[in-house]
Structures are given as C-alpha cells and as structure tokens.
C-alpha positions as CSV (number, residue, x, y, z in Angstrom):
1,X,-17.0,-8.2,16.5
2,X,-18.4,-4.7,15.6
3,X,-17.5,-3.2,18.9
4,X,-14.3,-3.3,20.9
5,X,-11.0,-2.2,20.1
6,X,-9.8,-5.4,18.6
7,X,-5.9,-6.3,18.8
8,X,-4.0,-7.4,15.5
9,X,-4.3,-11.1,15.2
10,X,-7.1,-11.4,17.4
11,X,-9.0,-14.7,16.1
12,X,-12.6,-16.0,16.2
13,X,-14.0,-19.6,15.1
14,X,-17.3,-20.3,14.0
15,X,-17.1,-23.9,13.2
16,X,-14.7,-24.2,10.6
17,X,-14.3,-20.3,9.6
18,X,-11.8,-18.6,11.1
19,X,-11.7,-14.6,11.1
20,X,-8.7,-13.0,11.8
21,X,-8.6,-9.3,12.8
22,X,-6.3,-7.5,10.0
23,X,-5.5,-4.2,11.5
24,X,-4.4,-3.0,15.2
25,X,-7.3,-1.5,16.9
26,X,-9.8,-2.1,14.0
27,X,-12.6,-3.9,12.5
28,X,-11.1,-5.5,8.9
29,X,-11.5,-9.3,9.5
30,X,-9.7,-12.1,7.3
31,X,-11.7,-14.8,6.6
32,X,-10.4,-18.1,6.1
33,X,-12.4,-22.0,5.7
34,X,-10.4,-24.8,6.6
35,X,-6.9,-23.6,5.2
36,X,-8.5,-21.6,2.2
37,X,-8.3,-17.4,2.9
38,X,-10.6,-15.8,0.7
39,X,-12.1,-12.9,1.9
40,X,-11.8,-9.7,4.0
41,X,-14.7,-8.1,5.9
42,X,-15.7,-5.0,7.9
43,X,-18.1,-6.3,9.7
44,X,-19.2,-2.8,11.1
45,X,-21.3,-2.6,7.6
46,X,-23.4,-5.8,8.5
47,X,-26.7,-6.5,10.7
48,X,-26.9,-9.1,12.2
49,X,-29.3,-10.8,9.8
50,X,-26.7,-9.4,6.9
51,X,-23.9,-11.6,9.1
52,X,-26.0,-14.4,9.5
53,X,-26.7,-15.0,5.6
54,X,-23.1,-14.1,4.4
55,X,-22.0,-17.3,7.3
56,X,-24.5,-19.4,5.8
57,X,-23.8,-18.9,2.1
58,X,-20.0,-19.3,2.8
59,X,-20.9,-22.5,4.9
60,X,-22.7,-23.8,1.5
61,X,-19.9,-23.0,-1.3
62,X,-17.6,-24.8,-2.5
63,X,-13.8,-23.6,-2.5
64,X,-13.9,-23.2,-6.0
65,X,-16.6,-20.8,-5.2
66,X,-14.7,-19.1,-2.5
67,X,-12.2,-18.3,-4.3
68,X,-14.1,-16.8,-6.9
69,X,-15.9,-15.0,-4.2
70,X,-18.9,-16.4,-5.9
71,X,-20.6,-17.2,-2.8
C-alpha cells in the first residue's frame, strides 16, 4: 500500500477491515470494520511493524472504542 500510484476507490480487505484509498493517485486510506468507518491513514508514515500493531489493536477494540479512536 505505500508504493504504487493508487486509483480513487481502490479497496483492500484484511479480514474484516476494509481500506479504501481516499484520494486519486495517493496514499490516504479510509478504514472501515464491518460497516463502522472510523479512521483515515497514510500508511506511507508506518513500518511494517508500526502497521502490524495498529491491525492488531483495531482487531481487539470494541466499536465503542473505534469510534473514540481509543484503540
């Protein structure tokens, strides 16, 4: 996801998270569990391991949590 030249709308899954490229050519991802959007991400600013932890803390929260962004 950090490299490419991403078309608007272009979508990838990870189980049930869903990240939704927001801008033509770039690299500002919506991220969305089940049908709850509650972040956006420029995933250029992450490592790997950075990427990694932020999937697995948004796997554990709750969607009151999400929505918080208290994650």
């Amino acid at each position: 996801m950090q490299k490419g030249n991403w078309c608007l709308g272009k979508a990838f899954y990870l189980g049930n998270i869903a990240f939704i490229n927001q801008v033509d050519g770039g690299d500002e991802w919506l991220v969305i569990r089940n049908a709850l959007p509650f972040e956006s991400i420029t995933v250029k600013y992450f490592s790997f391991d950075e990427f990694t932890e932020f999937y697995k803390r948004i796997i554990k929260a709750s969607d009151e949590q999400l929505k918080k962004l208290e994650y």
